[in-house]
ChimeraX commands (.cxc) that place a marker at each C-alpha (Angstrom):
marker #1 position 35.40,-60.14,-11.50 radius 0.5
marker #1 position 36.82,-56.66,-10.91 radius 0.5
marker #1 position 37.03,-54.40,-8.55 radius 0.5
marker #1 position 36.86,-50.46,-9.84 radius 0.5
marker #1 position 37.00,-47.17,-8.26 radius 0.5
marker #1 position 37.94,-43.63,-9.49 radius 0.5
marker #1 position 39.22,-45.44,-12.43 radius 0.5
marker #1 position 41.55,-47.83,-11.23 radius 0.5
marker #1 position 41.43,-51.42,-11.34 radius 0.5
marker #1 position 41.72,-52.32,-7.54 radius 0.5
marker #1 position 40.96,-56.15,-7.65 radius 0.5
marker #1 position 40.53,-58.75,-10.31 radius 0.5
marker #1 position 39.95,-62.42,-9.54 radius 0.5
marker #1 position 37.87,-64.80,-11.12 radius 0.5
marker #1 position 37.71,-67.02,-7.36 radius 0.5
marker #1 position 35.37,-64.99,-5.88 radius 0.5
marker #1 position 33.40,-65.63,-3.04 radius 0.5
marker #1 position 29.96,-64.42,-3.02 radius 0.5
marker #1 position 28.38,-63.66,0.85 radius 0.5
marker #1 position 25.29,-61.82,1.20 radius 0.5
marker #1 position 25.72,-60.21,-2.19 radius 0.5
marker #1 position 29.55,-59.27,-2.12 radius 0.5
marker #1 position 32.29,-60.71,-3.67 radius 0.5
marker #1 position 34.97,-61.07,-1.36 radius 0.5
marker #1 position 38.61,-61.61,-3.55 radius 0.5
marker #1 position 41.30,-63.74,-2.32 radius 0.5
marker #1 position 43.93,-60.61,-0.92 radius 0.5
marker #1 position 46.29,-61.85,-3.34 radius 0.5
marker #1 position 44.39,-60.24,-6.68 radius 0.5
marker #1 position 44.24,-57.08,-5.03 radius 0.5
marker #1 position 46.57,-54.37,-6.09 radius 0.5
marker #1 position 48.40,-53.36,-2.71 radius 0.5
marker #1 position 49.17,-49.68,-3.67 radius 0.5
marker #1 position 46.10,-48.60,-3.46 radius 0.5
marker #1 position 45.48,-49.47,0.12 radius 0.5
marker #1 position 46.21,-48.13,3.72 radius 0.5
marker #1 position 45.62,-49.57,6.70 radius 0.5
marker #1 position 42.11,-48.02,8.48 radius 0.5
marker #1 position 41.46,-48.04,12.20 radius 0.5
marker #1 position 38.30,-48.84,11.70 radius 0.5
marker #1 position 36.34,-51.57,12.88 radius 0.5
marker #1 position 32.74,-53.46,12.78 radius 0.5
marker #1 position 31.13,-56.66,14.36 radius 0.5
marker #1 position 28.38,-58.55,12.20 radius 0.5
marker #1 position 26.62,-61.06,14.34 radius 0.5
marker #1 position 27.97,-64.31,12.61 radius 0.5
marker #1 position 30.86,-63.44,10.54 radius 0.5
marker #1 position 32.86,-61.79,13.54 radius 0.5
marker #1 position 34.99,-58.64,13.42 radius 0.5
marker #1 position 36.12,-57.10,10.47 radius 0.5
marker #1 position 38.82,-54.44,9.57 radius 0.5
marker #1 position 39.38,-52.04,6.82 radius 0.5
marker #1 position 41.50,-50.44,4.25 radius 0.5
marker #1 position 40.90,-47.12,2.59 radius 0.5
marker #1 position 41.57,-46.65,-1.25 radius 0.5
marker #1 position 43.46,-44.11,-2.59 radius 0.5
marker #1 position 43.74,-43.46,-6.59 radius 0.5
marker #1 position 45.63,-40.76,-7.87 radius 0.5
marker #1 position 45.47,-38.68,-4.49 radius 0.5
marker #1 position 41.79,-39.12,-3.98 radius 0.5
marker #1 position 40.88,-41.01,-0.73 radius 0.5
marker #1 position 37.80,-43.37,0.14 radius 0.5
marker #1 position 37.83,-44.26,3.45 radius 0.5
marker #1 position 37.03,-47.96,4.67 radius 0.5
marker #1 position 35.69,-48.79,1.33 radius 0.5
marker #1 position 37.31,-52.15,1.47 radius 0.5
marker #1 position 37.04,-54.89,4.26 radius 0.5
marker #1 position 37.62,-58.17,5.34 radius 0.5
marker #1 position 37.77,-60.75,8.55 radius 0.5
marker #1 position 40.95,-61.08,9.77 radius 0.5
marker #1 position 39.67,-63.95,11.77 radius 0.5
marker #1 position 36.18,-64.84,11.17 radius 0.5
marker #1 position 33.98,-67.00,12.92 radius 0.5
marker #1 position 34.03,-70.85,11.92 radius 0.5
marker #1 position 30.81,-70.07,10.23 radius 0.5
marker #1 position 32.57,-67.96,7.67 radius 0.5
marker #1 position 36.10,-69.67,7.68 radius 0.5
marker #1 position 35.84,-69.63,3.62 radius 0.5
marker #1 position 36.29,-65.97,3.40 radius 0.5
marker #1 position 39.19,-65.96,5.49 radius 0.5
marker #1 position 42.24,-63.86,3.27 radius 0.5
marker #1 position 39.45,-62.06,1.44 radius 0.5
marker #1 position 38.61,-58.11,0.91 radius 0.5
marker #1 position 34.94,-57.20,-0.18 radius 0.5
marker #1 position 33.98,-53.46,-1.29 radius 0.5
marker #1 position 31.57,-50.92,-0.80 radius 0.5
marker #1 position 31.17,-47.21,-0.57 radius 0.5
marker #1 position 31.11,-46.85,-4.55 radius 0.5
marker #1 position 33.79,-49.37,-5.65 radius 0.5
marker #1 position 32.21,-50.63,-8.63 radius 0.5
marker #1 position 32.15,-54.89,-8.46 radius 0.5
marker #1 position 31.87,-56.01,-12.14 radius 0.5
marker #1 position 32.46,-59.27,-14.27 radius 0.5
marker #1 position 35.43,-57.92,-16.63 radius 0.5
marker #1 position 34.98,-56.41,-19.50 radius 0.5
marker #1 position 36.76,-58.69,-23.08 radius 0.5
marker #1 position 39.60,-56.76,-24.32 radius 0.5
marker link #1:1,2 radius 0.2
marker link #1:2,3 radius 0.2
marker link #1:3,4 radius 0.2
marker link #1:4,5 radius 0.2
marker link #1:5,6 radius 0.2
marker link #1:6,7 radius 0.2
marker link #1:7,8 radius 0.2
marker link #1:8,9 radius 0.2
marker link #1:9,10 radius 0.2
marker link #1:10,11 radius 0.2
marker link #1:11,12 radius 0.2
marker link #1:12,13 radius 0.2
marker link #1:13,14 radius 0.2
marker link #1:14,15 radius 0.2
marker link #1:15,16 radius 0.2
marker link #1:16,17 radius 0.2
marker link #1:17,18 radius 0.2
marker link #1:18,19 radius 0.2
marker link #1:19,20 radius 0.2
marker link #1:20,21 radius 0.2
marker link #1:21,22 radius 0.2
marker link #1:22,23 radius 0.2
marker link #1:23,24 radius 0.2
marker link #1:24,25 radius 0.2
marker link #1:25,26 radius 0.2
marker link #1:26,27 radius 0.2
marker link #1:27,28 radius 0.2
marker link #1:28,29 radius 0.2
marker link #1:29,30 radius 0.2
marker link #1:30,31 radius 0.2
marker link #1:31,32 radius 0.2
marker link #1:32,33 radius 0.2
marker link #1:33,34 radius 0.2
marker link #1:34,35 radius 0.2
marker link #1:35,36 radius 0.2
marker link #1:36,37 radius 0.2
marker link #1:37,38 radius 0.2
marker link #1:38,39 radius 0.2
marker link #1:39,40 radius 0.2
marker link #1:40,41 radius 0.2
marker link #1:41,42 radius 0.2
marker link #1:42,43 radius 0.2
marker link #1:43,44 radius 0.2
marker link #1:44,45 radius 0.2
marker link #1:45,46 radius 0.2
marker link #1:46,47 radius 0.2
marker link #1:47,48 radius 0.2
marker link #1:48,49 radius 0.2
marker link #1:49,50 radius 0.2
marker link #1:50,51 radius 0.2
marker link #1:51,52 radius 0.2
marker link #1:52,53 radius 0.2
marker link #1:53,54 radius 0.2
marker link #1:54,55 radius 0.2
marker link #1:55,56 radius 0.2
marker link #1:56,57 radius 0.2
marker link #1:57,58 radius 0.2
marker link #1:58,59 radius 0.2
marker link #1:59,60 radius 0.2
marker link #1:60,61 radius 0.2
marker link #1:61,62 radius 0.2
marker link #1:62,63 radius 0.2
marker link #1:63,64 radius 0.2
marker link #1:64,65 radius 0.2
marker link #1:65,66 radius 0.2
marker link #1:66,67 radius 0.2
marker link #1:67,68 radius 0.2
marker link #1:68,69 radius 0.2
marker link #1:69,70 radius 0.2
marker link #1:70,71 radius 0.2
marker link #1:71,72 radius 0.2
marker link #1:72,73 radius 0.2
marker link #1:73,74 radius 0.2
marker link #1:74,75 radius 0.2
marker link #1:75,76 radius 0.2
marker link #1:76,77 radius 0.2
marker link #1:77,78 radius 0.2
marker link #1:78,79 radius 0.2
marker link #1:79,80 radius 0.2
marker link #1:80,81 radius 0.2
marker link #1:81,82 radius 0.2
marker link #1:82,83 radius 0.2
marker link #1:83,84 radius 0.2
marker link #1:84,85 radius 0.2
marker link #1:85,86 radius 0.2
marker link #1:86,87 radius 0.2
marker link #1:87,88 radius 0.2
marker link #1:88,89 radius 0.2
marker link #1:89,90 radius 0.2
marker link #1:90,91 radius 0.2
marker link #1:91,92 radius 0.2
marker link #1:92,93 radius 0.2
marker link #1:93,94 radius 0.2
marker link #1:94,95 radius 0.2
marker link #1:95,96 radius 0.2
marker link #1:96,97 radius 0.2
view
């Protein structure tokens, strides 16, 4: 699986974890540089508290259009070290060469 926005490849995993129709990717296949830290913060009812990144591409910002559970609940303990997407990050199996 991939992660795209504006362009850029921002994840790319094929150990994806699927929850409620995201695929979260282990942090390690995302590519760091196109990621700041967010101050933002939500609270889903089971998972527990998640934080957020912002992508950047080529000067063009999307803020908190990545997340993940820095600690999450023992109900959701698998997606631990994981980032999911939204906000127009484009989630797709990759394309062959």
């Amino acid at each position: 699986m991939q992660a795209i926005w504006n362009g850029a490849v921002l994840a790319e995993s094929d150990e994806t974890i699927v929850v409620e129709g995201n695929h979260y990717f282990p942090r390690e296949s995302i590519d760091e540089r196109y990621f700041l830290p967010s101050e933002n913060h939500t609270v889903c009812h089971w998972k527990g508290t998640a934080s957020y990144f912002h992508v950047e591409v080529d000067g063009t910002r999307n803020p908190n259009a990545a997340w993940y559970y820095p600690t999450p609940s023992e109900a959701a303990s698998e997606i631990a070290g994981y980032v999911a997407f939204w906000h127009g990050v484009e989630v797709q199996e990759e394309l062959a060469a």
